[in-house]
N, C-alpha and C positions, 0 to 999 in steps of 0.2 A: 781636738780628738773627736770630739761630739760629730761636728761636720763630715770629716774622716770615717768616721762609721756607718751613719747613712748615705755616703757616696755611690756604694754598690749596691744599694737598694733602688734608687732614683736610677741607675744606670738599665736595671734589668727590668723596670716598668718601663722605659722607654724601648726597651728590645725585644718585649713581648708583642707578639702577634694581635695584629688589628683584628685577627678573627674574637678573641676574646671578648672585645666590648662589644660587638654586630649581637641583635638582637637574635632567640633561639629560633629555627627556618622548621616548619613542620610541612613534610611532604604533601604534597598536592597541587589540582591541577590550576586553579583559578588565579594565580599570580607568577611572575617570573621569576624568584627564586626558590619559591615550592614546588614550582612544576622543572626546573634543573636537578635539585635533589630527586622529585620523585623519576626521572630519568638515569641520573646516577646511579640511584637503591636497584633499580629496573635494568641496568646495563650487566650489573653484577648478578644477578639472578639468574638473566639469562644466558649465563658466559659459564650458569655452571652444571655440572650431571646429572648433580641431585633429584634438578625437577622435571617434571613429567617433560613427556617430547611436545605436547601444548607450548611448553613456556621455552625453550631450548631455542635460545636465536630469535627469538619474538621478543623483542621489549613491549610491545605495544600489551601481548597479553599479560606480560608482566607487572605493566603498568595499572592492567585493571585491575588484575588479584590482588596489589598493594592498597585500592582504594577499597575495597570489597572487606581485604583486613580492619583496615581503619573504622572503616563503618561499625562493624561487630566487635571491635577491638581485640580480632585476634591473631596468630601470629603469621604472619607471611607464608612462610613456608609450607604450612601445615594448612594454609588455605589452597596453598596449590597444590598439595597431594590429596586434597579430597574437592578440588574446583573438577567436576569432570566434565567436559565437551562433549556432550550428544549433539549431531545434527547443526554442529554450530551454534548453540545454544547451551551454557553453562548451568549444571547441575549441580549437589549436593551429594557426597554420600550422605546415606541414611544417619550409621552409625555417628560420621563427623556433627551431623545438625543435633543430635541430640545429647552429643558429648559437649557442645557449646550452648545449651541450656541446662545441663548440670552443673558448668562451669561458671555461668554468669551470676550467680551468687542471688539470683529473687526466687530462686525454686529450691527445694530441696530435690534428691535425684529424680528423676521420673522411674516411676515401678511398671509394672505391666502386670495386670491379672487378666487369667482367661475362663470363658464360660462356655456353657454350651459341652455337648458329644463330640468327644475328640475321634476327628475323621468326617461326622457328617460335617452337612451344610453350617446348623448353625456352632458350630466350635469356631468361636470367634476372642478375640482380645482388646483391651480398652488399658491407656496408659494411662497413669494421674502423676499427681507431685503436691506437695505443700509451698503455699503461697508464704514465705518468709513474712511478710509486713501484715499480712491480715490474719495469716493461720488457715486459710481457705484450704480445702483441698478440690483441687480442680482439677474433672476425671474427661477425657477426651472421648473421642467418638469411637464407634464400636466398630471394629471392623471383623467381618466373618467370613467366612468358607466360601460361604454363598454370594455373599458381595462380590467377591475376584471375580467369583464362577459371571455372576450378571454382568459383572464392567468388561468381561473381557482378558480381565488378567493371566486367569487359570490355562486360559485354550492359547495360548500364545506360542510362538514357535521359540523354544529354549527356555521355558517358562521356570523359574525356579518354585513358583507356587506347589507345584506337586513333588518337587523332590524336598526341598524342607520346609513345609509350610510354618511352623512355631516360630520358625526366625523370622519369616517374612510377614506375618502376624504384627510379630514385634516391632518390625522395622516401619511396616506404613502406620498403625496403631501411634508408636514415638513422633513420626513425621507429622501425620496429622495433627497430635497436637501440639508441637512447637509451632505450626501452623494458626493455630485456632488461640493458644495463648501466648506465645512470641511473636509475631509474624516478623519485628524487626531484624531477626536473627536469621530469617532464611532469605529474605530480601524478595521476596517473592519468587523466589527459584524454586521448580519441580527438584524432586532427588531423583536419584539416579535409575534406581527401581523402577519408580514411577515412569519415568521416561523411556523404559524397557519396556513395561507395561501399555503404554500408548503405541509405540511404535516397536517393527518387530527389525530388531539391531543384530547387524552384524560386524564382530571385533576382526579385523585386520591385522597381519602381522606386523606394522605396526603399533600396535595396543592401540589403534583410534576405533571408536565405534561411531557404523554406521548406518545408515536406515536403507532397508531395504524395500526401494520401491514401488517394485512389480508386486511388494502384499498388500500394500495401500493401495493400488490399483485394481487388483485382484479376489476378492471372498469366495473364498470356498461353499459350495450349496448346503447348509446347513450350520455353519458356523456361526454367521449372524441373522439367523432367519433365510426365509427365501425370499428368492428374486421375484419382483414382480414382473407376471408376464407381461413382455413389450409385444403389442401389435405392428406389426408390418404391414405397411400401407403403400399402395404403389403413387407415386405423384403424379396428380391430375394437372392440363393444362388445360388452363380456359383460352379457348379461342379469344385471338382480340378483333373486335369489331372496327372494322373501317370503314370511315365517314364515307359517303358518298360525294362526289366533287361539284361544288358550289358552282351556278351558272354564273358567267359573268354579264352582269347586267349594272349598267351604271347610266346615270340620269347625263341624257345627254348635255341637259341648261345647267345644271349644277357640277356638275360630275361625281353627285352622294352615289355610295354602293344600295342600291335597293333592292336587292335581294334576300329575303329574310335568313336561306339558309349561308349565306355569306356573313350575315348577322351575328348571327351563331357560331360561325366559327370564329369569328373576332374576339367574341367572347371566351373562346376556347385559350386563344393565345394573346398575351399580354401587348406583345411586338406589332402584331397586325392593329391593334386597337391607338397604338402609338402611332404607326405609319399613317394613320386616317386621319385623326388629329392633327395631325402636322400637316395634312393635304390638304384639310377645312381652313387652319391658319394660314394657307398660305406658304411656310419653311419647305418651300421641294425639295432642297435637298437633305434635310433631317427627316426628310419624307425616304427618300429616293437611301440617304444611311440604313434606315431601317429595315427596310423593304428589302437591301441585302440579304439577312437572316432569316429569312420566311421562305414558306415553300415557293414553288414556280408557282400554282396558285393563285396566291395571295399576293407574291412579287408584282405579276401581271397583273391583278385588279388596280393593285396603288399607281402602277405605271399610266395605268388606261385613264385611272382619274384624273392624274394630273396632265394627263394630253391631252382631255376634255377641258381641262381647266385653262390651259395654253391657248386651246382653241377657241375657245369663248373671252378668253381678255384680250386677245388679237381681233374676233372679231368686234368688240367693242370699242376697240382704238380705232378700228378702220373704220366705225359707221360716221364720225363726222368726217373723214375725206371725204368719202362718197356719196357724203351729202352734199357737202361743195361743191361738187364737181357735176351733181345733178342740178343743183341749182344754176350754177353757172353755164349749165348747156343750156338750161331755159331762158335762161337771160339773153343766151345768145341768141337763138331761136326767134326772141321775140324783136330784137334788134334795140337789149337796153345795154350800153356801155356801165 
């Protein structure tokens, strides 16, 4: 009976799924079955409506916002509706970066108090939070009226600075210092703002923003300061000077070029200095190679050298016939066999 009772338990560990005892696979890209899961998890996201048109038929971007989660350890989804695409370049909303530094459990919330004349220049705001572990309170940089107005922000074209400036306060004031005391939470990503602020964007129907580049090309006379004046100059040509043409004069015993301003021009050109060489050694035809690439000039003085040089080792070969043959008419002359 005993036997009989544990028979169906022994039956249905044998019928459970291999996947059970396979060790647990955590998404990602650096092994082949982390990087199949994180294409699976990526297949399904982007197969659905929920997420932005970014990720819609893109796995690859899909792919990056799962690892981007992972990193901050937050949730997928909610990384892709605040992951925003400027310029091909991935941003933060504001709001999102500093809802995941309240959430990460080392800060208590981040506050925002503000100073300054509200309206002027300096009515400005500065964020803080309590450091959980130490009890610190760490207060972030100050941001003001006047600041946007200097960086550029204020004068921008859509600029939300002048229609609600207390939220926009709040928003770079919070960024900044998730910045300055998280940084691993923003990943070094501009937010979105920010990136409005650099660049003057415009949204498409649809919902993708773009950068408009005839403004980046373009400033306005007094927006960034003025132009400096450019002088107009007409371009000058200088005359080029041409050498006067070298006499040919070559030694008739040796066939050396001795012409000084031949000299000179030798030294002008690498080739001609090569072809002479090679006519002093003798190689007439590494001579005669050379002497192709040179002006007529120069072709002609190498040619003349080495005809002098032909002409002078012929007559050399010929002085002992001719000596022979002088001798031997004297001998004849004098009647010696």
């Amino acid at each position: 009976m005993t036997a009989t009772a544990t028979q169906p338990t022994n039956l249905a560990a044998l019928r459970a799924p291999q996947e059970a005892s396979m060790p647990a696979v955590r998404a990602g890209f650096f092994d082949l079955q982390s990087f199949e899961l994180m294409q699976r998890i990526a297949k399904g996201f982007a197969s659905s409506t929920l997420v932005p048109r970014e990720y819609q038929n893109n796995v690859a971007n899909c792919m990056i916002a799962l690892n981007l989660a992972q990193r901050i350890n937050g949730d997928p989804l909610m990384v892709m509706q605040n992951l925003v695409i400027v310029h091909g370049r991935p941003t933060w909303s504001s709001q999102y970066l500093i809802a995941t530094a309240n959430m990460c459990g080392r800060f208590t919330a981040i506050r925002f108090e503000f100073f300054g004349d509200r309206g002027a220049d300096t009515w400005g705001c500065r964020g803080w939070a309590i450091e959980k572990s130490t009890g610190e309170k760490l207060v972030g940089a100050d941001i003001t009226i006047g600041i946007a107005k200097e960086e550029g922000w204020y004068s921008k074209n859509g600029s939300k600075w002048k229609s609600i400036p207390q939220q926009m306060l709040m928003y770079r004031a919070g960024s900044w210092w998730v910045r300055a005391y998280a940084p691993e939470l923003s990943m070094g990503l501009m937010t979105a703002d920010e990136a409005e602020d650099t660049f003057d964007l415009v949204q498409g129907t649809d919902g993708k923003l773009a950068v408009d580049l005839s403004a980046l090309r373009d400033d306005p006379a007094g927006e960034h300061g003025e132009h400096p004046q450019i002088e107009e100059r007409q371009p000058v040509t200088i005359p080029q000077q041409t050498a006067a043409p070298a006499a040919e004069r070559v030694d008739a015993e040796t066939g050396e070029l001795i012409d000084r301003n031949a000299q000179q021009q030798s030294g002008d050109s690498p080739g001609f200095a090569d072809a002479h060489a090679a006519v002093r050694s003798g190689d007439y035809d590494l001579a005669r190679d050379l002497a192709r690439g040179l002006p007529d000039a120069q072709r002609q003085q190498i040619e003349a050298a080495i005809a002098n040089l032909d002409d002078g080792a012929r007559q050399q070969q010929d002085a002992p016939a001719r000596g022979r043959a002088r001798q031997q008419r004297g001998q004849g002359g004098l009647g010696l066999d």
